[in-house]
C-alpha positions in Angstrom: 56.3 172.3 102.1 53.4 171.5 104.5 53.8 173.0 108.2 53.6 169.7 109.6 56.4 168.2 107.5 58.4 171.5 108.4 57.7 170.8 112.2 59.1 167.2 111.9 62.0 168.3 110.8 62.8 171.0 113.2 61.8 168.4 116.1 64.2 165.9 114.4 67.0 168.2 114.3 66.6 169.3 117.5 66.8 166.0 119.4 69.7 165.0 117.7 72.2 167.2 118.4 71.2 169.8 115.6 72.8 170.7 112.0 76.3 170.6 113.2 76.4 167.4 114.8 75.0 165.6 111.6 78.0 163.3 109.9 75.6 161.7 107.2 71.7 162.3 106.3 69.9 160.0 103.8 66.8 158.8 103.1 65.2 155.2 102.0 61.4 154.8 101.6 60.3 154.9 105.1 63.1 156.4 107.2 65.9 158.8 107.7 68.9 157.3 108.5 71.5 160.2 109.9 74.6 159.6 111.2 75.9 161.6 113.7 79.5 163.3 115.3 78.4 162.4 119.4 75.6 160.4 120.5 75.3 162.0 123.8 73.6 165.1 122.0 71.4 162.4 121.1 67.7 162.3 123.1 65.9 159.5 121.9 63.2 159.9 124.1 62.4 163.3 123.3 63.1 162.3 119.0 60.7 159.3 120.2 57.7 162.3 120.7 58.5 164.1 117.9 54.9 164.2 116.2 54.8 161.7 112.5 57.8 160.1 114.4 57.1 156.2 114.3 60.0 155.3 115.6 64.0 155.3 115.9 66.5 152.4 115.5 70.0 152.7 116.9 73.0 151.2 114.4 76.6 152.8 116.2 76.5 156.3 115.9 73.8 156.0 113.0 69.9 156.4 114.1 66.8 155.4 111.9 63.7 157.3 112.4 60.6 155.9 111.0 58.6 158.4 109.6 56.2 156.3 107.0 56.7 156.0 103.1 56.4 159.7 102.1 57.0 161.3 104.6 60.4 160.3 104.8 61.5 161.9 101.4 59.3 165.6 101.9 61.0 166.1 105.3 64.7 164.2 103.5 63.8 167.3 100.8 63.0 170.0 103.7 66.0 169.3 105.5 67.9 169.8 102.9 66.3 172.8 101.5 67.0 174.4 105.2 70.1 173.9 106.2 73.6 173.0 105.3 73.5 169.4 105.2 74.3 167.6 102.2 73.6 163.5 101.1 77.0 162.6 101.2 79.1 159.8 102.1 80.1 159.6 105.8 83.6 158.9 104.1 83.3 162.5 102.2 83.9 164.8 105.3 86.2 165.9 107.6 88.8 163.0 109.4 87.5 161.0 106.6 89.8 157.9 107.9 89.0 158.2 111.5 85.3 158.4 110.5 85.7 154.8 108.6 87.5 153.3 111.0 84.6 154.0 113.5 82.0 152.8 111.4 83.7 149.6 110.4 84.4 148.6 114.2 80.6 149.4 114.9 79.4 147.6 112.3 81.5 144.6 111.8 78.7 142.3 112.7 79.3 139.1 110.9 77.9 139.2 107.0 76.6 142.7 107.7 79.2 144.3 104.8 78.0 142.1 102.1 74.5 142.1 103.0 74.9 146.1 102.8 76.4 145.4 99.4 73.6 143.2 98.2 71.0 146.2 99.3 73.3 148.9 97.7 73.1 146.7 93.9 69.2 145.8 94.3 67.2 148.8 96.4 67.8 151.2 93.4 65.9 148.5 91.1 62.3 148.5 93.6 60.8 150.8 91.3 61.1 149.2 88.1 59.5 146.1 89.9 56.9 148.2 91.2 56.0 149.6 88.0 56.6 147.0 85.9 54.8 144.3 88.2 52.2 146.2 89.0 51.5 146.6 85.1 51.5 143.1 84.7 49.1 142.5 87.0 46.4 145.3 85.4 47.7 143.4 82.2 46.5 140.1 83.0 43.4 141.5 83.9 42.5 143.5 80.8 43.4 140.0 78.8 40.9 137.9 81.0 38.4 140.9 80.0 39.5 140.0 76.3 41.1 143.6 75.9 42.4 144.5 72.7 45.5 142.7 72.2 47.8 145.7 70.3 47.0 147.2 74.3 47.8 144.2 76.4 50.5 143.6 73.8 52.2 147.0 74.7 51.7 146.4 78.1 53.3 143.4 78.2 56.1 144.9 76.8 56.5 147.5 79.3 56.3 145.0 82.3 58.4 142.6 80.7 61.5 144.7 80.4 63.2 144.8 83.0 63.6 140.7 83.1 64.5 140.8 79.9 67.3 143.6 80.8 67.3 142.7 84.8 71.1 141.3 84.1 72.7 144.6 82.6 70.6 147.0 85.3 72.3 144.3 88.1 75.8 144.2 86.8 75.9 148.3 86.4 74.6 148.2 90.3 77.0 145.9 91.2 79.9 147.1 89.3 79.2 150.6 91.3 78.9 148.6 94.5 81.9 146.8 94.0 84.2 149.4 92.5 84.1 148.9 89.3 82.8 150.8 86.3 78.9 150.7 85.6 79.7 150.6 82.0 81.8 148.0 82.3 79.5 146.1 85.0 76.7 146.6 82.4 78.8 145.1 79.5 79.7 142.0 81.6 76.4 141.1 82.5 75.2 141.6 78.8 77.9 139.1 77.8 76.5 136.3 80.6 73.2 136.2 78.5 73.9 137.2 75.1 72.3 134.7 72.5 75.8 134.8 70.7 76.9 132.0 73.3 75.2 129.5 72.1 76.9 129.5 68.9 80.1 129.0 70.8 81.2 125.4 71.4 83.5 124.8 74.4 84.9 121.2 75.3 82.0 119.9 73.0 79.3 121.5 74.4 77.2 124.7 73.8 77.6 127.8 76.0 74.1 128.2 77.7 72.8 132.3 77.5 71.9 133.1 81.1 73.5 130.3 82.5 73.6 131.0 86.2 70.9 134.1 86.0 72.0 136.8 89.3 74.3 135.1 90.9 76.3 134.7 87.9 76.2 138.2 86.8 77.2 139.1 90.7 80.4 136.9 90.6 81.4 138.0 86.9 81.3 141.6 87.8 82.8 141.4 91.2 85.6 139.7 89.3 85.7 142.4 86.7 85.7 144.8 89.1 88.5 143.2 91.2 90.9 143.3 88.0 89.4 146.2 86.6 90.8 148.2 90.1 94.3 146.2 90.0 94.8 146.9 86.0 93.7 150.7 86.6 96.4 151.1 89.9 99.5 149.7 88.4 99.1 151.2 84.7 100.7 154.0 83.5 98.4 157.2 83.0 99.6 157.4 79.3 97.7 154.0 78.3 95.1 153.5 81.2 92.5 154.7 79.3 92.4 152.0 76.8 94.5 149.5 78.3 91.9 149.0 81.5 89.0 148.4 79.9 90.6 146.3 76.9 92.3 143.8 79.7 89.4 144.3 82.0 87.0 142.9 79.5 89.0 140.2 77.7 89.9 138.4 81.1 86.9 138.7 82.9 85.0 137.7 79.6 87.4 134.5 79.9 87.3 133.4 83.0 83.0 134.0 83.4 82.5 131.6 80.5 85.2 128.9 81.5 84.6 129.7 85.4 82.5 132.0 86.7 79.1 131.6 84.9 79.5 127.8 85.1 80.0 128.2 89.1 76.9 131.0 89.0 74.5 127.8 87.3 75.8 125.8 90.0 74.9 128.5 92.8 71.3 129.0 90.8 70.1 125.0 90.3 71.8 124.3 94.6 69.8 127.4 95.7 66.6 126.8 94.0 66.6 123.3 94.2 66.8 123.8 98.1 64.1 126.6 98.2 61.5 124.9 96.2 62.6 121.2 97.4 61.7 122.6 100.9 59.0 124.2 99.8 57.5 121.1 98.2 58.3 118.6 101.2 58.0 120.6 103.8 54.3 122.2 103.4 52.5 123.9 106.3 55.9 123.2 108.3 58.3 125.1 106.4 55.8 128.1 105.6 55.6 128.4 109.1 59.0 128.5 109.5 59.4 131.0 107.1 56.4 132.9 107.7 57.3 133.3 111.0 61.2 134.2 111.3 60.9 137.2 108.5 59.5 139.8 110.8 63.6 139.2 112.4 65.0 139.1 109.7 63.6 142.3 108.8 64.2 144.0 112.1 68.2 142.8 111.3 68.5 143.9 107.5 69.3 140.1 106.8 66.5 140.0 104.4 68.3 141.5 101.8 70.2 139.0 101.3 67.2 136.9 99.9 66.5 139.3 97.3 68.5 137.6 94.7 66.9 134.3 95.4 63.8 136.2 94.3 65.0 137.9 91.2 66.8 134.3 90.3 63.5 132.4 90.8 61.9 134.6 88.4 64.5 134.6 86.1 64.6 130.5 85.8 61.1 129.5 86.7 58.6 132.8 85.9 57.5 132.7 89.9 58.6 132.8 93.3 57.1 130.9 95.6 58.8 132.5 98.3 57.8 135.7 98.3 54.0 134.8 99.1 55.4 133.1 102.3 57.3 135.6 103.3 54.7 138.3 102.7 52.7 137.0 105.5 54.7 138.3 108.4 53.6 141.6 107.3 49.8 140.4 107.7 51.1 139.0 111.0 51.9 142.1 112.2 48.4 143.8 111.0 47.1 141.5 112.9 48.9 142.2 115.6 48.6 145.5 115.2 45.0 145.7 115.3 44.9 144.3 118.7 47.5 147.0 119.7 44.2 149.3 118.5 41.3 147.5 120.4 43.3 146.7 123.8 45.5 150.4 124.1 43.9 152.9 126.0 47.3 155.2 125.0 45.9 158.1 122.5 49.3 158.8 121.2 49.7 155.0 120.5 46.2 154.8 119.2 46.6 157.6 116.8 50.7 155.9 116.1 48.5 152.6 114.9 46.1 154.4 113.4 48.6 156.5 110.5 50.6 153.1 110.0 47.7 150.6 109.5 47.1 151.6 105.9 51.0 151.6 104.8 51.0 148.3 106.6 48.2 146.6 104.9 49.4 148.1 101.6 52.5 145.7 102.4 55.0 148.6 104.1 55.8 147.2 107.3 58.3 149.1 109.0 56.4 152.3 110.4 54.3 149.1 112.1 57.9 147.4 113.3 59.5 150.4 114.8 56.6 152.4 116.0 54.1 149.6 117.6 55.1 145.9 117.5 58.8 146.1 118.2 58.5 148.6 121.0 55.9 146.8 122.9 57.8 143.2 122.9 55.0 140.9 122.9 53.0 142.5 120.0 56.3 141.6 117.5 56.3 138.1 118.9 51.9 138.1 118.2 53.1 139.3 114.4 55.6 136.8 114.1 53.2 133.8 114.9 50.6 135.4 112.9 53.1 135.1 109.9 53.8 131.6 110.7 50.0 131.1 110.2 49.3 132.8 107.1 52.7 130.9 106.2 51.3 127.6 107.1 48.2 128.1 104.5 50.2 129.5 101.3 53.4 127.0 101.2 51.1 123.8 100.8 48.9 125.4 98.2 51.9 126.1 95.7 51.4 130.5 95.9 53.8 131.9 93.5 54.1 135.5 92.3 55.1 136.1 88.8 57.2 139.5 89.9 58.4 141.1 92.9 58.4 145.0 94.8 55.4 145.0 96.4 53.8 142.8 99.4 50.9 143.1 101.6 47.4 143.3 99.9 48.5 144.5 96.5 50.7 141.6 96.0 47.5 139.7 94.9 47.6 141.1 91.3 51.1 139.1 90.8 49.8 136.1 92.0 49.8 133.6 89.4 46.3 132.8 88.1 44.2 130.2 90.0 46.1 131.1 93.5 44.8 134.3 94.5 42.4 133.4 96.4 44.8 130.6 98.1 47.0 134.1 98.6 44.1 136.1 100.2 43.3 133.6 102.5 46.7 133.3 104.0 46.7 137.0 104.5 43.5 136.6 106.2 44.7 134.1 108.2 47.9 135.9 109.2 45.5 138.7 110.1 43.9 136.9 112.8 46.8 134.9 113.9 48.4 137.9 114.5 45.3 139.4 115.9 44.4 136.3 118.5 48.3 135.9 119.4 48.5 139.3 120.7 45.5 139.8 122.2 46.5 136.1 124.4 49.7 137.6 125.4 49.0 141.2 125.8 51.2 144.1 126.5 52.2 146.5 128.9 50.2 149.6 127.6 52.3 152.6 128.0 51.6 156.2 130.0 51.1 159.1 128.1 
């Protein structure tokens, strides 16, 4: 482990209260999330220094530091190699109910539990749509070259698996989120689009495979889940082990072909109806509106709840036309970003901008949120109109992406044919929305 990485760590630790005062330490891509025992050993400012720090987000008694895609799993790993802190559940230690309790009246914000739910099912899933979209991209490419087709053939293969299987990886997520058994999850969703329904004739009419796409693998599983947990607590130990599943399976299977999936098509169609309808009506307007409130939304964690809508789109109609729009807040903040560059005559900021730029272009935003934009105040409000631009050019040109995982720059390889130049200009024109806005409003550039 690099000297650098090991410093980052040991200046982390430090400001925080050290080892001993750590409740829970994870990592996503970007940051460390660590929860802590008291806050007052806390010293943001100081943690705020730390060199490769980008920034740090306050939750309760929970901080984020921004540390850049990377970064934040070698000094995750070097933590964790040098001490005694383990990636556990804040739930798994000491005064486990005391601990809960705490949490749960610190973070009872209104939709916050389920949106932490719907993050839990789908984050584990970003690298298959990396992958996977990224090699359909480079496969659409080598068949415009006219690329031997047993190549692109097997490529297509490999980036088409995990729609074809995107349902069972869901309902083993969400069985895990929910309670349940992953096996079981898995099985549930594998019923909601088996080609055996259609065979199946119910009050006269077919059963429709993959009626209801995500949503209706979410509410099948959270049901099987739900009865899956009451079957389990009030059978005896002598028959659980068939009993559970047996029950578990033949009434959920029930009630998500009668109920459940039927509901889940009606979520779907009222869902996408609404995103494309406003799409489609509203133009420049809505992509503006769109464009422009993400960057929030992203700051809250409220954008995961729109992660479905994406993975349904794709599911019924091969694009999202969403995704483009929102990808342009990013650019906004580029933009904005940039101008942080040119106007700041702060070295540490300079060289803060600087490390975060490239992630930022490359579509990771958050080093760029919590280390230069957010911090400054009017720099996140230049970003946020520079989205609304570049949202204001894609929505009326129809930009849809034919998978999802990645943003910024690279996204351009999963736009469908004939709109990637319609994408690249938005971004363009995020860019220097972004760029122009913050420049007009300025900032207060900070002291060393």
């Amino acid at each position: 482990m690099s000297e650098k990485i090991g410093n980052m760590a040991k200046g982390i630790l430090d400001n925080i209260g050290g080892e001993e005062n750590i409740l829970g330490f994870e990592n996503c891509m970007t940051r460390l999330r660590i929860t802590l025992r008291d806050m007052s050993k806390f010293d943001k400012e100081r943690l705020q220094k730390v060199e490769g720090v980008m920034g740090v987000v306050e939750s309760g008694n929970q901080i984020q530091v921004v540390v850049g895609p990377g970064t934040a799993a070698k000094v995750s790993d070097h933590v964790k190699d040098t001490t005694n802190i383990k990636v556990v559940d804040v739930e798994e230690f000491g005064n486990a109910e005391a601990v809960k309790a705490q949490v749960k009246e610190q973070y009872k914000a209104p939709g916050s539990d389920f949106l932490k739910k719907i993050s839990n099912i789908f984050i584990p899933l970003i690298p298959a749509f990396i992958g996977s979209g990224l090699i359909m991209g480079i496969n659409n490419i080598l068949k415009t070259a006219g690329v031997n087709p047993t190549i692109t053939g097997l490529l297509g293969v490999f980036s088409g698996a995990v729609f074809g299987y995107m349902a069972i990886m869901v309902g083993m997520n969400a069985a895990r989120v929910f309670g349940g058994s992953p096996a079981i999850g898995g099985l549930m969703a594998g019923i909601t689009i088996s080609p055996g329904l259609a065979d199946v004739e119910l009050f006269g009419k077919a059963l429709i495979p993959g009626r209801g796409g995500i949503f209706a693998v979410l509410l099948v599983v959270w049901f099987a889940s739900f009865i899956e947990k009451k079957i389990r607590k009030a059978m005896p130990e002598s028959v659980e082990l068939v009993l559970t599943p047996l029950l578990t399976i033949l009434i959920s299977g029930f009630a998500s072909v009668l109920v459940l999936q039927p509901l889940g098509g009606l979520v779907s169609d009222g869902i996408g109806a609404a995103v494309t309808g406003a799409i489609d009506k509203g133009g420049a307007v809505t992509g503006a509106i769109l464009g422009g409130t993400f960057l929030p939304l992203v700051m809250t964690g409220l954008h995961q709840g729109l992660t479905p809508i994406h993975a349904d789109l794709l599911q019924r109609t091969g694009v999202t036309t969403l995704l483009p729009i929102l990808a342009m807040a990013g650019a906004g903040q580029v933009g904005a970003s940039i101008a942080v560059l040119v106007k700041t005559k702060n070295e540490r900021l300079k060289k803060t901008v600087a490390n975060a730029l490239p992630v930022g272009i490359l579509g990771v935003g958050e080093p760029l949120i919590y280390g230069v934009t957010l911090p400054l105040g009017k720099p996140f409000l230049g970003a946020c109109i520079g989205g609304a631009v570049g949202g204001a050019i894609v929505a009326p040109l129809k930009v849809g992406a034919i998978n999802m995982g990645i943003s910024g720059i690279p996204l351009a390889i999963l736009i469908e044919p004939g709109h990637v130049g319609h994408y690249l200009l938005g971004i363009l024109g995020a860019y220097v929305g972004g760029f122009i806005a913050t420049m007009l409003l300025g900032f207060k550039d900070p002291v060393d």
